[in-house]
N, C-alpha and C positions, 0 to 999 in steps of 0.2 A: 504559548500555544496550549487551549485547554485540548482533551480529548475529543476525537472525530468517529463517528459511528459512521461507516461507508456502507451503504444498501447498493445489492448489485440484483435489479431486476430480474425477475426466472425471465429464461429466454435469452436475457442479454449477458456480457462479460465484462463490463464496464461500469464504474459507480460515476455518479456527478462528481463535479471536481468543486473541493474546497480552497478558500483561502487561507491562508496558516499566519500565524504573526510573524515569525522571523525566517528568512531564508534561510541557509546553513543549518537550516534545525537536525540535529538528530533525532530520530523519531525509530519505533516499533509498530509494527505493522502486526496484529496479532488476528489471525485468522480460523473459522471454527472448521470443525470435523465435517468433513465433504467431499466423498468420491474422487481423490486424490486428484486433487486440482491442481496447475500453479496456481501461485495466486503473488503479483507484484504488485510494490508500490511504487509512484510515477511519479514526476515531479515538471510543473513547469512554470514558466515567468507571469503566466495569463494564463484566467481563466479558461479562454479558446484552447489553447495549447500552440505548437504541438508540444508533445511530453515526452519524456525522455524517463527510463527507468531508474529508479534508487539505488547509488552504490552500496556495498557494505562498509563497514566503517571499523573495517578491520588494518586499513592499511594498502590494501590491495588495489583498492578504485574499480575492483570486478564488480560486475551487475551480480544478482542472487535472487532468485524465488523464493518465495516460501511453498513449500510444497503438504498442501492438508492431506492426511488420512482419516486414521479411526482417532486423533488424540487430539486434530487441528496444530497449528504451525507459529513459528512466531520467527519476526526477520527483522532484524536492526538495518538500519542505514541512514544515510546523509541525504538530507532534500536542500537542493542548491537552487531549486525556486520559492515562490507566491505561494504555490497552488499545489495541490495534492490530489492525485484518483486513485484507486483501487483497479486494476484488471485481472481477469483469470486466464488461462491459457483454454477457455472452453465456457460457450452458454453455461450459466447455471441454469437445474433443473427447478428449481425455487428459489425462492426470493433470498438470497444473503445479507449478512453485517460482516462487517470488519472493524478493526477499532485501528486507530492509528493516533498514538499515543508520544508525547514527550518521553525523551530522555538523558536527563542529568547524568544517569552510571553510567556510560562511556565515552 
């Protein structure tokens, strides 16, 4: 899975949904400085969805936000589908990115 740049329309709270190479991927979700958002990542079998949120890959199997302030956030977790979206707990006021990234260290 290369790197995912997730755009979340201003107005809306949702990014398009990408396809990822492998299921089970672990992945980070690294998201910028914005009016203390949540900001989750989602995961599902098909494009359509429906989507289900990203565990953390800590052991737990709990769901986790990334929550932005003034520093932006960053949130590891397990994607157990296809497909990948970006959501915030709130319209953005402006257009966003998110990067949602492979990774090997954990």
């Amino acid at each position: 899975m290369s790197v995912i740049f997730a755009t979340i329309p201003a107005g809306q709270s949702v990014s398009s949904a990408f396809a990822i190479d492998r299921p089970a991927d672990r992945v980070v979700l690294g998201v910028p400085s914005h009016a203390a958002l949540g900001w989750r990542l989602e995961w599902a079998h098909v494009l359509s969805g429906p989507f289900a949120p990203a565990a953390r890959d800590d052991g737990t199997g709990l769901v986790s936000d990334a929550f932005s302030g003034s520093a932006g956030a960053w949130f590891a977790g397990r994607v157990l589908g296809a497909c990948v979206r970006v959501r915030t707990s709130a319209a953005v006021s402006a257009t966003m990115s998110a990067t949602i990234t492979p990774s090997p260290y954990f």
